[in-house]
BADRENNU-379373 format. One line per 10 residues: number of its first residue (from 1); their letters; for each residue z, y, x of N, C-alpha, C. Coordinates in Angstrom, 2 decimals. Example, Ala and Ser with C-alpha at 12.3 -4.5 7.8 and 13.67 -1.06 7.14 Angstrom:
# BADRENNU-379373
1> AS> 7.80/-5.69/13.19/7.80/-4.50/12.30/7.80/-3.30/13.20  7.08/-2.25/12.85/7.14/-1.06/13.67/7.87/0.03/12.90
# end
This chain:
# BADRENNU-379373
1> XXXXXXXXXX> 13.19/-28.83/0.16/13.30/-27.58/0.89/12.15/-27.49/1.89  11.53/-26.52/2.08/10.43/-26.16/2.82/10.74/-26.24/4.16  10.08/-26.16/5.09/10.10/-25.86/6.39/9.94/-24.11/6.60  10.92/-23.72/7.74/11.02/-22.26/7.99/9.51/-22.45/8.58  8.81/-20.66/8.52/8.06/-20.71/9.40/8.83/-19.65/10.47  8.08/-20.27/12.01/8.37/-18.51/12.58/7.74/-17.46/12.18  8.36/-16.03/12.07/7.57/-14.89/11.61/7.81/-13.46/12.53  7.09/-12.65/12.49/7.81/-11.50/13.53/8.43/-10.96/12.61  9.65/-10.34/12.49/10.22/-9.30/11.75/8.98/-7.88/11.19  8.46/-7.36/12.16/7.17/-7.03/11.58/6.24/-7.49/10.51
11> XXXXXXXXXX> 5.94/-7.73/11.08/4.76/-8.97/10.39/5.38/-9.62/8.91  6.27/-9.78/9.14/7.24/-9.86/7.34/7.35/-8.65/6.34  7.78/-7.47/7.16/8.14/-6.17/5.97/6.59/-5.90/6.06  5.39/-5.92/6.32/3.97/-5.35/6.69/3.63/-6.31/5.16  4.00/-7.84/5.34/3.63/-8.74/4.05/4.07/-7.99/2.98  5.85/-7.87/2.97/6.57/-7.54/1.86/6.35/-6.39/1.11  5.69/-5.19/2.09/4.81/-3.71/1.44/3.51/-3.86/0.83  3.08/-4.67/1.65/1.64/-5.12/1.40/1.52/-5.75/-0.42  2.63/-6.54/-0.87/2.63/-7.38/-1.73/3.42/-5.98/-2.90  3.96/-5.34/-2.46/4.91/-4.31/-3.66/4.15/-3.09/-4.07
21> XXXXXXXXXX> 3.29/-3.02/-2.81/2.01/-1.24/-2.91/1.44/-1.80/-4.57  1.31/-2.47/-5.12/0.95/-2.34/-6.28/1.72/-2.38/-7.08  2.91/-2.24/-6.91/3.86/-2.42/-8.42/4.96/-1.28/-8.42  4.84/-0.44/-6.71/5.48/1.24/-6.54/4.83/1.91/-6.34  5.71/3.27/-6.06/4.67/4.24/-6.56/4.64/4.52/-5.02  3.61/5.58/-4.05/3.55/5.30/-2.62/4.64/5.99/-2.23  5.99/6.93/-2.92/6.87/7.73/-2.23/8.06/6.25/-1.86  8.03/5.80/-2.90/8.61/4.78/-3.24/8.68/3.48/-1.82  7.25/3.10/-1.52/7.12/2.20/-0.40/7.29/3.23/0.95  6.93/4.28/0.82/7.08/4.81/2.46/8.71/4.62/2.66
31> XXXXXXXXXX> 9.81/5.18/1.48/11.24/5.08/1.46/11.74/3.42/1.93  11.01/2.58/1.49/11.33/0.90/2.01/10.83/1.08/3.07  10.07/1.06/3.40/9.32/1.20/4.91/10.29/1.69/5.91  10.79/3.06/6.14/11.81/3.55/6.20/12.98/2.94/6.67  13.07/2.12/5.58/14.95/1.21/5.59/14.83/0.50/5.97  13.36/-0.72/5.92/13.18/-1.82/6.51/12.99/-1.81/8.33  12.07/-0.23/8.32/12.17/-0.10/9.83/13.16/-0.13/10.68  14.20/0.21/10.06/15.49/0.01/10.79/15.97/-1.08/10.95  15.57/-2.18/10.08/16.24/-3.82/10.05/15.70/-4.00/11.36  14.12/-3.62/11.21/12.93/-4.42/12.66/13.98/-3.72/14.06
41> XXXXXXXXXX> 14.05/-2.46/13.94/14.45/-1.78/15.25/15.69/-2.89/15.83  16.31/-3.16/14.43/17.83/-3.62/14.93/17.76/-5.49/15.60  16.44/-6.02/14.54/16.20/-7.19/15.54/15.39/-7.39/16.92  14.74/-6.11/17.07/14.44/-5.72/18.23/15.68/-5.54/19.48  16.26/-4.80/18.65/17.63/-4.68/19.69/18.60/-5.78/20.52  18.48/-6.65/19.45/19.41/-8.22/19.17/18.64/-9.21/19.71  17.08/-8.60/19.70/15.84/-9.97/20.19/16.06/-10.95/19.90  15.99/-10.78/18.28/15.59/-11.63/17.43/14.14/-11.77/16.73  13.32/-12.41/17.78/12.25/-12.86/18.01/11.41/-13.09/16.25  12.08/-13.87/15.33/11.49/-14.24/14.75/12.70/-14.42/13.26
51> XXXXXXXXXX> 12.04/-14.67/11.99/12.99/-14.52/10.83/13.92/-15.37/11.02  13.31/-16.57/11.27/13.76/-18.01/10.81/15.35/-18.24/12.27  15.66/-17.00/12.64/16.47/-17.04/13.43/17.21/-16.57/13.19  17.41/-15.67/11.78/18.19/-14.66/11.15/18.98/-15.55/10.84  20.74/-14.94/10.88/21.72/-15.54/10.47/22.91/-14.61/9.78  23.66/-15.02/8.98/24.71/-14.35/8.16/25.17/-13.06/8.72  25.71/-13.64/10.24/26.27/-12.84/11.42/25.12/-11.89/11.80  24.15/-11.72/12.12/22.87/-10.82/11.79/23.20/-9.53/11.14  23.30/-10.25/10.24/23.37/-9.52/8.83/24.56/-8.61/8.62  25.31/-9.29/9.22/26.41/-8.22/8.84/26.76/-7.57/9.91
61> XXXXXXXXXX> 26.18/-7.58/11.46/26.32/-6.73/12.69/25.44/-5.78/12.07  23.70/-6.13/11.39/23.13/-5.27/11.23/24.27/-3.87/10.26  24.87/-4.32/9.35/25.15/-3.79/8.14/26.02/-2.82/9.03  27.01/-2.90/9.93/27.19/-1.97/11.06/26.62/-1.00/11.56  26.05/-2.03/12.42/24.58/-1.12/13.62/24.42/0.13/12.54  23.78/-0.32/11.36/23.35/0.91/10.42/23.77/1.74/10.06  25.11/1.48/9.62/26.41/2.91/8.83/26.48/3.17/10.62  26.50/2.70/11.37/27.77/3.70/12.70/26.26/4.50/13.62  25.36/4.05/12.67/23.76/4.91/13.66/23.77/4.40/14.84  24.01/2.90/15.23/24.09/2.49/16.48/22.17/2.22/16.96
71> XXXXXXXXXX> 21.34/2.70/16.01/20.05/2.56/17.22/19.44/3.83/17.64  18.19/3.86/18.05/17.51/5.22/18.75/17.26/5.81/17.95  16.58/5.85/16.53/16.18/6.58/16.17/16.83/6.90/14.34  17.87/6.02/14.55/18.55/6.15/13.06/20.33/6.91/13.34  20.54/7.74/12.52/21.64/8.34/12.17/22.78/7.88/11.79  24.35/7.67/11.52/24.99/7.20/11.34/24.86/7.73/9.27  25.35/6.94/8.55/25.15/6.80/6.75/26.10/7.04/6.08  26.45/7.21/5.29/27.55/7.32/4.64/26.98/6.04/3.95  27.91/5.92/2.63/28.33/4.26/1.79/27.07/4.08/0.96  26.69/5.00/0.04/25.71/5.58/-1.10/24.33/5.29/-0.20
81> XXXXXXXXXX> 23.70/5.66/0.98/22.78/5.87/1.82/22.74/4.19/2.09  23.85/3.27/3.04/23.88/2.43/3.34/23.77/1.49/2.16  24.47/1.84/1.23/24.12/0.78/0.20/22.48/0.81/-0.67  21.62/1.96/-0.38/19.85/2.02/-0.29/19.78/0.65/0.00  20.16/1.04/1.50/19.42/0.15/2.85/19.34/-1.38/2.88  20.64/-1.64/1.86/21.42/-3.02/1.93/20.12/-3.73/0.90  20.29/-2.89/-0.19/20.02/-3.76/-1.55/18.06/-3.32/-1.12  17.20/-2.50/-0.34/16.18/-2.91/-0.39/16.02/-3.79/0.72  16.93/-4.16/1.97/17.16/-5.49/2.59/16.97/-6.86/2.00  17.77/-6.83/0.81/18.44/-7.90/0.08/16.82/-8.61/-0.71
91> XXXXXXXXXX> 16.42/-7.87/-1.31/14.78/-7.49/-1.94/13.99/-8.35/-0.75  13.98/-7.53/0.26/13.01/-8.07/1.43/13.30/-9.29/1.58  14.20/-9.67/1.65/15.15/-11.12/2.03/14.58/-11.92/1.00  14.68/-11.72/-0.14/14.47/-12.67/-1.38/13.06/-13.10/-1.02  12.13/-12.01/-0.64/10.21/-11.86/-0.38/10.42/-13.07/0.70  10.92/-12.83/1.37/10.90/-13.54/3.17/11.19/-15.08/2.58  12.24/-15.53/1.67/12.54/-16.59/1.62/10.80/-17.20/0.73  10.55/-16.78/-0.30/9.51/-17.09/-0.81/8.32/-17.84/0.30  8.60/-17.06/1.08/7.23/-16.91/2.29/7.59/-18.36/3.14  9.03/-18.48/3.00/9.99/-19.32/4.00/9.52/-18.43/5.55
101> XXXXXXXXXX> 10.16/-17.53/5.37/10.43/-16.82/6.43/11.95/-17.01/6.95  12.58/-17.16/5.90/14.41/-17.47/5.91/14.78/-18.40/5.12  15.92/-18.75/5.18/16.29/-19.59/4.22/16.50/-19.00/2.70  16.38/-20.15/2.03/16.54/-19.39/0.43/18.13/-18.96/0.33  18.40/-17.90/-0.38/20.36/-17.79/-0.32/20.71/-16.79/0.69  19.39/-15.86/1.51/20.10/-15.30/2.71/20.07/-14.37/1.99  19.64/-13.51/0.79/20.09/-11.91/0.30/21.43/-12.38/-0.29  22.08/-13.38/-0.12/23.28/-13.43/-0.81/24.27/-12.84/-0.13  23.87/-13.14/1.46/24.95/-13.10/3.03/24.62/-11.46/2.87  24.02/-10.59/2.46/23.95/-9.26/2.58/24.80/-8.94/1.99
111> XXXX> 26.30/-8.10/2.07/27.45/-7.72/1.76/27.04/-6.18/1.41  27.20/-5.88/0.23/27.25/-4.78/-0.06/28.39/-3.58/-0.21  28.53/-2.32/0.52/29.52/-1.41/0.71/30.37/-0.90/-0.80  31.61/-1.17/-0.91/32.19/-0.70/-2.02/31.98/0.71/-2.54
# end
């Protein structure tokens, strides 16, 4: 097993677009961009400094924060909307572990809305 690195939450979805702009189409990455911005806002909120600090519990306050529109500039979701958000999370998560930004197994802790 690798060693985590530290990473900014930034600085991770900037990699994870950076690495997908060639395989979507650009409506496609601005829409991740989008969903991911809200992950950053929400570890901003939590000051969670860095990936390798992300934890289950994270994850599923975020999965909250998001449906109830608990930050500045995001809206409360319905299930269909939130479940976007989850599964291009889950995506990012898989990228991040590659990078060892997180542990390998953390898009698993992403709970998806029935």
């Amino acid at each position: 097993m690798s060693e985590l690195q530290p990473m900014l939450p930034r600085e991770v979805v900037d990699l994870y677009l950076d690495t997908r702009e060639a395989d979507l189409s650009k409506s496609t990455i601005e829409n991740q961009r989008y969903r991911l911005n809200s992950f950053v806002e929400y570890c901003d909120d939590q000051e969670i400094e860095t990936l390798d600090d992300l934890t289950g519990r994270h994850l599923h306050e975020f999965r909250n924060w998001r449906r109830n529109g608990d930050g500045e500039r995001y809206g409360e979701v319905n299930n269909v909307t939130l479940n976007g958000i989850l599964q291009t999370l889950r995506v990012f998560l898989e990228f991040a572990a590659t990078i060892d930004a997180v542990d390998s197994g953390m898009r698993e802790r992403v709970l998806l809305p029935d």
